[in-house]
N, C-alpha and C positions, 0 to 999 in steps of 0.2 A: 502480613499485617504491617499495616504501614506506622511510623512514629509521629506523632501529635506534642503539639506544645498546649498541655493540656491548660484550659480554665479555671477548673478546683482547684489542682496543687501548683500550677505553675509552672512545673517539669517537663520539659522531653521524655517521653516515654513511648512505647509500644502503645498503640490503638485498640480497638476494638476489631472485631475480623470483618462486622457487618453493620448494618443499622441495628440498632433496636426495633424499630420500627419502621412502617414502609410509607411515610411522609416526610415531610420539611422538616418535624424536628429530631428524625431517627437520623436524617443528613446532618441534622446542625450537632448531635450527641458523637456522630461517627466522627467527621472537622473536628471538635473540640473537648473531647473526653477522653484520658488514658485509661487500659481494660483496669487496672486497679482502684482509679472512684466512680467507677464504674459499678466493680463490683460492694465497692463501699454506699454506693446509691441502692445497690438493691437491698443491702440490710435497712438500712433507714428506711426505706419503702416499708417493707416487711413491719418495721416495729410503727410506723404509722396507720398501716392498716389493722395493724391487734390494737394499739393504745386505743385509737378513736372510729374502732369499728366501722371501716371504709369500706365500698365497695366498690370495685373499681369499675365494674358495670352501669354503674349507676352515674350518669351525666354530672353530677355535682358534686359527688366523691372522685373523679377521672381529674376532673380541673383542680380540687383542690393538690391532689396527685404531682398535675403537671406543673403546677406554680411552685410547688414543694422541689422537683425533681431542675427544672431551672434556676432555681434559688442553690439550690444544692451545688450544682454543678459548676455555677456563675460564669453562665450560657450567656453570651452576646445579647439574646433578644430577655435577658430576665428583667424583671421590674422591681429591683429589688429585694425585700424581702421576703422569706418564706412564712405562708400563714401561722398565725398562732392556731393552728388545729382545734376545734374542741370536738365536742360530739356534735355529729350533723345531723339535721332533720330526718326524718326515715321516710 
């Protein structure tokens, strides 16, 4: 596990062991996220898919996810803010 000068907190810290995920931005989370808001993204995650009944299967609850999840992280490519969530379309 290699050490990261992570984005969220700032700190030098321990990495993640792997990608999250197996594209550009499970690269850009592994580069730039320590495993502890790491593991603090996945609570948040979690409490925005109960609050505003998300699905992450679904093309339009995935994005608001991914805009949430670089906002969170304050990932290189975010666009600043994370959405104001409400309930989405079904």
């Amino acid at each position: 596990m290699a050490t990261v000068k992570c984005t969220c907190c700032g700190e030098s810290k321990d990495g993640l062991e792997a990608a999250p995920f197996n594209d550009d931005m499970g690269q850009e989370v592994l580069a730039n996220t320590c495993a502890d808001c790491w593991k603090n993204w996945l609570g948040q995650q979690v409490m925005l898919i109960n609050e505003h009944q998300l699905l992450p299967v679904n093309p339009e609850h995935g994005a608001i996810l991914e805009r949430n999840l670089k906002a969170f992280l304050k990932l290189p490519t975010s666009e600043g803010e994370a959405d104001q969530v409400g309930t989405p379309p079904a």
